[in-house]
Structures are given as structure tokens and as C-alpha cells.
C-alpha positions in Angstrom: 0.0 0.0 0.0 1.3 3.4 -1.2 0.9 5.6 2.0 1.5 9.9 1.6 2.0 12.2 5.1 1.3 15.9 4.5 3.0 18.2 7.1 4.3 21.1 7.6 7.5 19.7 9.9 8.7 16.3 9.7 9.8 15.2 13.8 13.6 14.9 12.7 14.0 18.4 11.7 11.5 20.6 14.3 10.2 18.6 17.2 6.4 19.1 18.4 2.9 17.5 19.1 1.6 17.4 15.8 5.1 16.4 14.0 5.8 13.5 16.7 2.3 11.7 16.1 3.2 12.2 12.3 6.1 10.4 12.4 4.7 7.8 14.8 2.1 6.9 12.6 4.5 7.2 9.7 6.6 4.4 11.2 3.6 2.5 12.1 2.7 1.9 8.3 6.2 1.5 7.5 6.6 -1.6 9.8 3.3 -3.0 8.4 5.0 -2.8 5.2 3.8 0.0 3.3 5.5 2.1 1.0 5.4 5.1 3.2 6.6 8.9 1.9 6.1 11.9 4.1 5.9 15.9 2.3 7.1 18.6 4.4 8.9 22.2 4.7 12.3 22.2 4.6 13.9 24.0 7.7 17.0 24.5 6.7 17.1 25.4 2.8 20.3 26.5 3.1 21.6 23.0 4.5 18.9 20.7 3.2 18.4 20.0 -0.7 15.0 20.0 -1.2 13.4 16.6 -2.5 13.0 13.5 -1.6 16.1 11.7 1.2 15.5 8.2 3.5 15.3 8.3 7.1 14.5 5.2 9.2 12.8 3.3 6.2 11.1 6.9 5.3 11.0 8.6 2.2 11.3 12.1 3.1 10.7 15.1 0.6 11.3 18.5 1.8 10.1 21.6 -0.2 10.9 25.3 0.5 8.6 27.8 1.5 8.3 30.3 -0.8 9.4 34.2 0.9 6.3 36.0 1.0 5.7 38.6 3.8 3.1 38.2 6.1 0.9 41.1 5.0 0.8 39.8 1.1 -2.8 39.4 0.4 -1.8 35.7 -1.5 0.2 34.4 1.6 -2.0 31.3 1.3 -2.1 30.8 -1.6 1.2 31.2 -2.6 2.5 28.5 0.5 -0.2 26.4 -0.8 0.9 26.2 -4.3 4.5 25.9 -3.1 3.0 22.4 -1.3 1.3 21.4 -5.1 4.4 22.2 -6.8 6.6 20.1 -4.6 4.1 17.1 -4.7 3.7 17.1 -8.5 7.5 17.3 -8.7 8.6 14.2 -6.4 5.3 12.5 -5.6 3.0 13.4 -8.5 3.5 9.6 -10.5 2.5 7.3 -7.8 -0.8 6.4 -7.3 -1.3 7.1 -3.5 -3.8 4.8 -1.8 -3.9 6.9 1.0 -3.1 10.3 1.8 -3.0 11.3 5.5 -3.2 15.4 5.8 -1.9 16.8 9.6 -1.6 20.2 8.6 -3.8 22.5 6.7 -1.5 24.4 4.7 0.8 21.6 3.0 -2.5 19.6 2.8 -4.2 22.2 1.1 -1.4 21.7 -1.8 -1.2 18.1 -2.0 -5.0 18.1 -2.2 -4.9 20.6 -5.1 -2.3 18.9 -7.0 -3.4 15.1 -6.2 -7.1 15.8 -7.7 -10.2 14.1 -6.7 -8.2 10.8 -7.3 -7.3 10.6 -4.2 -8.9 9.0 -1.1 -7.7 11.6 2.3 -7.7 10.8 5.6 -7.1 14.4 7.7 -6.4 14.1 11.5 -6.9 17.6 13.1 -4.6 18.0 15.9 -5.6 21.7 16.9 -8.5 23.6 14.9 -6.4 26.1 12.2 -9.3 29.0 13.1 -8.8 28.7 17.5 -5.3 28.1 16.6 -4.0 30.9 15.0 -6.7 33.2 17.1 -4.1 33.0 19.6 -1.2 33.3 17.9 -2.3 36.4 15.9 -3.5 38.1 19.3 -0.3 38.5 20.7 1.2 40.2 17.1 0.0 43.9 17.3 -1.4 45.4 14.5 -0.5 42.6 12.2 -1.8 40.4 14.2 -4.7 42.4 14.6 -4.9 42.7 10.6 -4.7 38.6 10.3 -7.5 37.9 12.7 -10.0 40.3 10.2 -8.8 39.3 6.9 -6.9 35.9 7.3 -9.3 33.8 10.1 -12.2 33.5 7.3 -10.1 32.1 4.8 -8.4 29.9 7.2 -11.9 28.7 7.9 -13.2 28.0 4.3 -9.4 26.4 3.7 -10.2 23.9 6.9 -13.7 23.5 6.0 -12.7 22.6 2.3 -10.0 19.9 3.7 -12.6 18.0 5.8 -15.4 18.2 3.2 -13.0 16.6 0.4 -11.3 13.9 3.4 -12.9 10.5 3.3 -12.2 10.4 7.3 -11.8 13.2 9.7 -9.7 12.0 12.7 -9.2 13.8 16.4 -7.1 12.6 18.8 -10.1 13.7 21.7 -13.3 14.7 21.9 -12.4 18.5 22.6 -11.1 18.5 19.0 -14.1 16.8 17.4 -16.2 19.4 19.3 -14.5 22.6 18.1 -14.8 20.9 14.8 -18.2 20.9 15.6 -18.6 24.4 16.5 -16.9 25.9 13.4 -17.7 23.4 10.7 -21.2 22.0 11.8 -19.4 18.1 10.7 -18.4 16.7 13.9 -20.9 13.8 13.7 -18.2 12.9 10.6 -15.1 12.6 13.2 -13.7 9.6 14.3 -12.1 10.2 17.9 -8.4 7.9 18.3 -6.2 9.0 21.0 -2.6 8.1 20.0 -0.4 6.1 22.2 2.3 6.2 24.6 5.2 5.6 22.7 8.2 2.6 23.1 11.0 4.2 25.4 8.7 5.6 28.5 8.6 3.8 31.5 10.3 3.1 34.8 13.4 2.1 34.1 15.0 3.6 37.2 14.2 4.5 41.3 13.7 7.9 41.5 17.1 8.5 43.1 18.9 6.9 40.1 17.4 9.1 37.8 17.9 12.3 39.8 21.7 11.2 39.9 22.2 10.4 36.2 20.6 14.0 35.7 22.4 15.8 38.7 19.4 16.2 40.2 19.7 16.9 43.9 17.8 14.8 46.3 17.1 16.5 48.8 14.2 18.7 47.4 10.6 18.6 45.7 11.4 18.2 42.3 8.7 19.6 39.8 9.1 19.1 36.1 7.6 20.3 32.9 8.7 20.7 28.9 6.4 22.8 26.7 7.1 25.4 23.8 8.0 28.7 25.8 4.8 30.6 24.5 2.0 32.0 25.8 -0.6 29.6 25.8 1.4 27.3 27.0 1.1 28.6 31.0 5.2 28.7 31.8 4.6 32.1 33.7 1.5 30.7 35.4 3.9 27.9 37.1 6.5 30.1 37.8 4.1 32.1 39.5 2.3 29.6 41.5 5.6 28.0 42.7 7.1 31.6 43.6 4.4 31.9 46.2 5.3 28.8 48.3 9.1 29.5 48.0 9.4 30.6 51.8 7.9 27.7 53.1 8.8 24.8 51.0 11.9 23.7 49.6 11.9 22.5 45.7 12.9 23.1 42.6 11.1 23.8 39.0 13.0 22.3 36.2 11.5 23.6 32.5 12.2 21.6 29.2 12.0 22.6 25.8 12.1 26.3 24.4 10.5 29.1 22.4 10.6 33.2 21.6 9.6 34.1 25.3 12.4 31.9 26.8 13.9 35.3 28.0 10.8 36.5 29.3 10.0 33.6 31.7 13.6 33.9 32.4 13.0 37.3 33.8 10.2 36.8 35.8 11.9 33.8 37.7 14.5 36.3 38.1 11.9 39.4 39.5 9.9 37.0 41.5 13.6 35.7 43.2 13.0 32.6 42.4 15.7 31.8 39.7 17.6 29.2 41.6 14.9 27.3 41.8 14.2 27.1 39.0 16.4 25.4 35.8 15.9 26.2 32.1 16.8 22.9 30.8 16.4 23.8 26.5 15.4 21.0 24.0 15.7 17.8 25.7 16.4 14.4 24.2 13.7 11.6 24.4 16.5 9.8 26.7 16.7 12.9 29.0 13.1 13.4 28.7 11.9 9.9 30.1 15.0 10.2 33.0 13.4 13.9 34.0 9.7 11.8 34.2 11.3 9.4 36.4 13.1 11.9 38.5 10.3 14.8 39.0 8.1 14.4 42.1 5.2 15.7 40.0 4.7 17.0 36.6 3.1 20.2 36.0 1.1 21.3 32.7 0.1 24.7 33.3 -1.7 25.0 29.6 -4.0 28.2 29.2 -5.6 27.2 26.4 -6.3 24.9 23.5 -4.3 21.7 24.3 -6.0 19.4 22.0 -4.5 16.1 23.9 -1.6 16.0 25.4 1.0 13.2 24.5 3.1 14.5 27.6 0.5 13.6 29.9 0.6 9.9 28.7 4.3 9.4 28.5 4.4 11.3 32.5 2.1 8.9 33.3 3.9 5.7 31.8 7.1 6.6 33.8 4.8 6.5 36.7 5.1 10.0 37.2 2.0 12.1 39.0 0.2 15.1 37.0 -1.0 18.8 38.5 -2.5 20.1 34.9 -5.2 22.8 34.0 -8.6 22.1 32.6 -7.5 23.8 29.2 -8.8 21.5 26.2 -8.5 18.1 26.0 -6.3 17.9 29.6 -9.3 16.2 31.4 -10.3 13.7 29.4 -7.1 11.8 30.3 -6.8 13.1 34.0 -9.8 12.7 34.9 -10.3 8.6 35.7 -7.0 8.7 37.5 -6.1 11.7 38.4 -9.6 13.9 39.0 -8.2 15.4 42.1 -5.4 17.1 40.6 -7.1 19.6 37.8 -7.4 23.5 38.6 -8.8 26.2 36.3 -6.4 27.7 33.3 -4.7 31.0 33.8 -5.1 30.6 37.3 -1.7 31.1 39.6 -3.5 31.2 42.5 -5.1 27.6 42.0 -2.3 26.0 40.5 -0.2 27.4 43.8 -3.4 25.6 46.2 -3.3 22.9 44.7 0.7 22.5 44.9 0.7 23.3 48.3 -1.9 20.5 49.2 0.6 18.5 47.8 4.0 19.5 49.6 2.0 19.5 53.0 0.6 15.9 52.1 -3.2 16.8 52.3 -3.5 15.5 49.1 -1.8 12.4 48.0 -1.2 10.9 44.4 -2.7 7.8 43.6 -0.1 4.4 43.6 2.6 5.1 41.2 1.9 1.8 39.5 -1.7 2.5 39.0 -0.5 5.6 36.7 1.8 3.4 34.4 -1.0 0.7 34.5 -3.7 3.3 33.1 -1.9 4.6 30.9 -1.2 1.0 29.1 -4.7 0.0 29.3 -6.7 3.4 27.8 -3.1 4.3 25.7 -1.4 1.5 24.7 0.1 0.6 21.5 -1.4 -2.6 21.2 -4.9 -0.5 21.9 -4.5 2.4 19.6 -3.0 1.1 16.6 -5.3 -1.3 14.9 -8.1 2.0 15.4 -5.6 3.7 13.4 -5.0 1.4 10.9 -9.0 0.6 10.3 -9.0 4.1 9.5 -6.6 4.5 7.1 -6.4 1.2 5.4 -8.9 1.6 2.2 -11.2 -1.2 2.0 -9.2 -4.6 0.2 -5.8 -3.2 1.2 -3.6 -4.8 2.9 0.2 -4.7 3.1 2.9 -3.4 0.3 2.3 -3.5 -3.2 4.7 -4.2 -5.8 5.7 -3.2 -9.2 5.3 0.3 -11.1 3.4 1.9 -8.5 4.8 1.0 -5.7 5.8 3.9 -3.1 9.1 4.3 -4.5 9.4 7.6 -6.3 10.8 8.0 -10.0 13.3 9.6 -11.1 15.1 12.0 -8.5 14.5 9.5 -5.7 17.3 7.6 -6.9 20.2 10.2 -7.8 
């Protein structure tokens, strides 16, 4: 079976939610033995040829986005025929049995180009319209110009990708119900969580892992990794920990990065809290699962729109207890096992109760191995996947085919 990603990032080059499940379920097909390609931007133009390159059994085909400033009226439409180009280019002579859309934009073009041919599956990991209402808010008067002109075409662009996909997928029900609410189709979702991936779990005692981090032992450790951006709550954690400084002893270690790094920097620093409190950048998936292991609790102070949350799963594989907001999709997963432990977005003050229940042992986690145990049973691999493949595997299909349209790619693929 010939089997097409669209996205805008491809995992290897620029790490996040929607890339990582990308590339999950890209390997997924590829180890059922499907000739598996994946279309998406090209990072680094200047490093990376564009076109097509293997990684891990992956054909990956990068394309450049085409310089156009972000007050050109054709924006759009210019990114999205930079998408069709690229896919007529390296992808445009197979005969795609499936082709799985994760982001509008690139989707948009491999849905122009591909033609009516074509059967689409499109998984929508966070609705483009709420999406981009936050980004644009926090732009000033471009921003302000974008959310006039740019949110209704963003709308009909979504709306024309889930009318022309024979399967709509969510990952939770919050998604399928903002679908709802903008589009009027969510009795057309299908809801699939994805899985907790291989390479989360206990593999150490908590002292172990603190040591092979550096991590000192003799204080509360509280951990989280999220893109340092607004809706993402950093400053609302910083916040809530600041006020329990002078009573309690721990320490608030941050993962992962973004453009208001320097800004949650400073307010640790204003607040007097910066050492307690580490900045620890991108972190690897091996660091990653070591600072689950280590962390007394996990924190995910989300504001607003968090459409699942594969953090909370892998957290809870490595047996590692949750304090999270009610934002999106959050309590879907936290609620059977971790009800207790959910306070209102945006809200310091709640998030700092809540904590402090904690550090004075009013309120006590559930068994650790009751978290891991969940988490296997509702998220599993061997749960999720054969949803997933039902969904995407056209009727009679099974497997790889052979001969000349197979997934390998003509031409360039072999220079």
C-alpha cells in the first residue's frame, strides 16, 4: 500500500505535538509494510536539498517555503501552491492509496495537486481557526490585521480539507467538538487518541534518575517541557511556585524552548526565584523519560487549547503524577485517574493551592503503578493502533504493493 504524510515539519527536523504523532504513525505503516513517503517544509534550505532523502525506512521530501511577507494578500495561496508544486514534482507519478493530511497548509497543496483521485484521511490536531486566534492576538497590529482578513479564509481552507477527506480524525473529543462548532461536521469525526510511545517507562528509582541528571535529592522536584509561549502557561507555574518558596523547599525544572524563553527567564529572576528554577532547552527523548522518572510531580500549566496532550501519557507511563489545568483536552485523560489534581487555566492562585496541598501531604497521588497501569490499558500501543490502521487502510488493502506503482518515487528519488 502506497501511504502519503502531508506536514508542515517532519519530527527529525523541528520537534512538536503534531510532528511527533506524524512520524509515529509514519513508522507505524512502515513496519506494516507500506511504502510510506512523508511531504514537508524544509527548515533549513540552506543546508537541506530540497526533495526526496530516506530516514529510518522513510522517504522524506522537503520543499521550501516560498518568501512571501506576512501582510501579502496571497500568503496562502502562494505556500499552498508551493505544497502542489513540490508534490507534482517528487510524488505526482504514484498512485497514492492513502493520503494522510496533519496540517492545513501543506495539505491544502497536496490536495490541489493530487485531484479528486485521491482518497484523504485528515487528522486535526488543533482547529487552524482557534489556533492561529491565539497566535495572531499576541502580534499587534498585524496580528490584529490577520484575525480580520486571514481567520475566514483559514476557515473555508479547513472546511474545504474536511469536506474533500474521506475520514476526519481527532485525537479527543475536545477537538471533534470545536470541529463541531466551526464546521457544523463533527458527527463525521472519528475520535483515536494516539499512544504512549516505546521508550517511556520506569526504568529507574527515582534516586537513580535524579543522579544520572544531577538532580539533587534533597528537594521537591517539579518538572515540565512545553514550547515557551504564551498559551502554554510557563509564567503561570513560575508564578504559582514563587508563592510557596518561603515555606517549601523544591525546585522547577523547565524543558523545551521558544521566543519568550527570555521573558520567563526574567520573571523567575523578578519574582527571586531563579535558583529554583532550571531552564533545561530541547531535551532528548532519553533525558526526557529520566526527567519523568526523577520529577516528584509534573506540571502542565496549559492556558488554552491543548488538544490532547502526549506529555500527559508518556508522565504517566514513567509512573510520574500530574497537577495540569482544565484547558482543552487535559481532562479527558486526567480525569479517571487523576480527578483530584485539575485547577482552572490561567489561574496562579489555584495551581499554587493545589501544589501546596501537595508539599504539606493533604493530598496524595494515587499508587505510582496504578499511573503506568492506566496509561497502558486506555493508551497502549497494542490498543491504539489497529483504530488507526481501520481508518486509514482503504477497503481490500492490505500490506505493500509491488511493481510500477509501488511507493518508490521516480526519477530524483534515486540520484
Amino acid at each position: 500500500m502506497n501511504y502519503l504524510v502531508a506536514v508542515d515539519n517532519c519530527f527529525a527536523d523541528t520537534p512538536s505535538g503534531s510532528a511527533r504523532v506524524a512520524w509515529d504513525i509514519a513508522k507505524m505503516a512502515r513496519d506494516r509494510g507500506w511504502s510510506v513517503s512523508m511531504l514537508c517544509l524544509n527548515p533549513k534550505p540552506e543546508e537541506l536539498p530540497d526533495g526526496p532523502s530516506e530516514n529510518e525506512g522513510i522517504t522524506v521530501v522537503r520543499y521550501s517555503k516560498p518568501r512571501v511577507s506576512g501582510w501579502h494578500p496571497m500568503r496562502t495561496s502562494k505556500l499552498i501552491d508551493a505544497a502542489a508544486y513540490a508534490f507534482d514534482k517528487w510524488l505526482g507519478k504514484v498512485r497514492w492509496d492513502t493520503i494522510h493530511i496533519h496540517t492545513p497548509i501543506t495539505g491544502a497543496g497536496v490536495m490541489k495537486a493530487a485531484g479528486d483521485t485521491s482518497r484523504f484521511v485528515y487528522t486535526v490536531h488543533s482547529p487552524v481557526v482557534s489556533e492561529q486566534e491565539i497566535n495572531w492576538a499576541n502580534q499587534g497590529c498585524l496580528g490584529r490585521a490577520k484575525l480580520v482578513f486571514g481567520l475566514p479564509i483559514l476557515k473555508s481552507l479547513e472546511k474545504r480539507l474536511l469536506t474533500r477527506s474521506s475520514e476526519i480524525h481527532a485525537l479527543s473529543e475536545f477537538t471533534r467538538s470545536e470541529i463541531q462548532r466551526f464546521h457544523g461536521i463533527g458527527n463525521r469525526v472519528t475520535v483515536i487518541p494516539h499512544w504512549c510511545r516505546d521508550g517511556f517507562g520506569r526504568s529507574f528509582t527515582k534516586p537513580e534518575a535524579r543522579k544520572i541528571l544531577g538532580l539533587p535529592n534533597d528537594s521537591t522536584i517539579f518538572f515540565t517541557v512545553r514550547q515557551h509561549k504564551e498559551r502554554y502557561g510557563i509564567d503561570v507555574a513560575i508564578r504559582a511556585l514563587a508563592a510557596l518558596a518561603a515555606k517549601h523547599r523544591w525546585t522547577f525544572y523547565i524543558g523545551g524552548d521558544g521566543p519568550l524563553r527570555p521573558k520567563f527567564e526574567s520573571l523567575a529572576s523578578q519574582l527571586g526565584v531563579d535558583d529554583h528554577i532550571t531552564f533545561m532547552g530541547h531535551l532528548t527523548d532519553e533525558v526526557l523519560a529520566l526527567a519523568y522518572q526523577a520529577a516528584d510531580a509534573f506540571l502542565l500549566p496549559t492556558i488554552a487549547l491543548e488538544c490532547f496532550g502526549l506529555i500527559i501519557l508518556e508522565a504517566l507511563a514513567c509512573e510520574c503524577p500530574i497537577i495540569a489545568t482544565d484547558a482543552g483536552a487535559i481532562p479527558e485523560i486526567m480525569r479517571p485517574i487523576l480527578s483530584d489534581f485539575i485547577v482552572p487555566a490561567g489561574d496562579p492562585d489555584a495551581l499554587k493551592e493545589k501544589i501546596q496541598a501537595v508539599l504539606e501531604k493533604r493530598l496524595k497521588f494515587p499508587p505510582s503503578s496504578s499511573l503506568a497501569a492506566f496509561a497502558d490499558s486506555k493508551y497502549g500501543k497494542s490498543v491504539i493502533v489497529p483504530k488507526l490502521l481501520g481508518l486509514l487502510q482503504p477497503s481490500g488493502k492490505c500490506g505493500k504493493q509491488q511493481g510500477k506503482n509501488s511507493g518508490q518515487i521516480p526519477g530524483e528519488m534515486h540520484e
